[in-house]
C-alpha positions in Angstrom: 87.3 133.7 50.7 84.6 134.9 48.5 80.6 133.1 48.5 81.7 132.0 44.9 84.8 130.1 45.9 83.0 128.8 48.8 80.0 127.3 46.6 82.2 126.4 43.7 84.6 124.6 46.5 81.4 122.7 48.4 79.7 121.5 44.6 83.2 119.7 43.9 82.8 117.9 47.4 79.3 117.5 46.7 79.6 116.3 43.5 83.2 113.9 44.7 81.0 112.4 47.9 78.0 111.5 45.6 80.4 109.8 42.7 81.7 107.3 45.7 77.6 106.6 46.2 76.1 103.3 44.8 73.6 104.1 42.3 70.9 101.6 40.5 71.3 104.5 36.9 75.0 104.9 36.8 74.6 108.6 38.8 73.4 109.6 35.5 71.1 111.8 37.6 72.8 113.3 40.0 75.2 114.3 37.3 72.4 116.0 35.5 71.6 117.8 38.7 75.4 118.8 39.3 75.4 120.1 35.7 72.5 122.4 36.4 74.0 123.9 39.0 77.1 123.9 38.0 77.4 126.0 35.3 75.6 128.7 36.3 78.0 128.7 39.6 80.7 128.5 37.4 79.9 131.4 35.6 78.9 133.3 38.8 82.7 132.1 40.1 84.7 133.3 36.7 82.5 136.6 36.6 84.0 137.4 40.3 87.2 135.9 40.4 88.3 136.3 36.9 88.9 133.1 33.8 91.6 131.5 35.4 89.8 130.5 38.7 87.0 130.2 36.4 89.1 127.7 34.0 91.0 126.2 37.2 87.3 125.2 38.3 85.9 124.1 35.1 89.1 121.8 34.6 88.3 120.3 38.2 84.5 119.5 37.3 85.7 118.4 34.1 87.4 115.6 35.4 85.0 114.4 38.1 82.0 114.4 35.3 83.8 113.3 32.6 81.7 110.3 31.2 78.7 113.3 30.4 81.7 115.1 29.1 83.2 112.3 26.8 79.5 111.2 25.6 78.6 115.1 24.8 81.7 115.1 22.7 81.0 111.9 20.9 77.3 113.2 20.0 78.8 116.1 18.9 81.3 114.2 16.4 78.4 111.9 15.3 80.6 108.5 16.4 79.4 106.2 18.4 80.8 103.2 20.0 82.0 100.3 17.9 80.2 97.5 17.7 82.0 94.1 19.0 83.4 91.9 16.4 81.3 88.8 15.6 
């Protein structure tokens, strides 16, 4: 197995070991961190393996930081969350 895979395969343990983690900010942090080094591994990883390793890996960190993934998308469509009903 290549350094890539290796890396790509340790951040999605990494990144798994520190969801199950109590955290006083929602791991709002450590998901900024994973982020950062995520996407440039990610890129690194679909440069030498080719896009579908590349896309099997961004579908895998996907869904273990989706909450920054859902809230990018809402800032991005401008809606935000509805307000309860009085």
């Amino acid at each position: 197995m290549s350094a890539p895979v290796l890396l790509a395969l340790l951040w999605l343990v990494v990144v798994n070991v520190g969801g199950m983690l109590p955290s006083r900010d929602y791991h709002w942090r450590f998901a900024y961190g994973m982020i950062a080094l995520g996407i440039p591994l990610l890129g690194w990883l679909t440069w030498t393996q080719g896009p579908i390793v590349g896309l099997l890996f961004l579908a895998a960190g996907a869904s273990v930081l989706r909450w920054p993934l859902i809230y990018l998308t809402r800032w991005l469509r401008g809606t935000k969350r509805s307000e309860p009903a009085e």
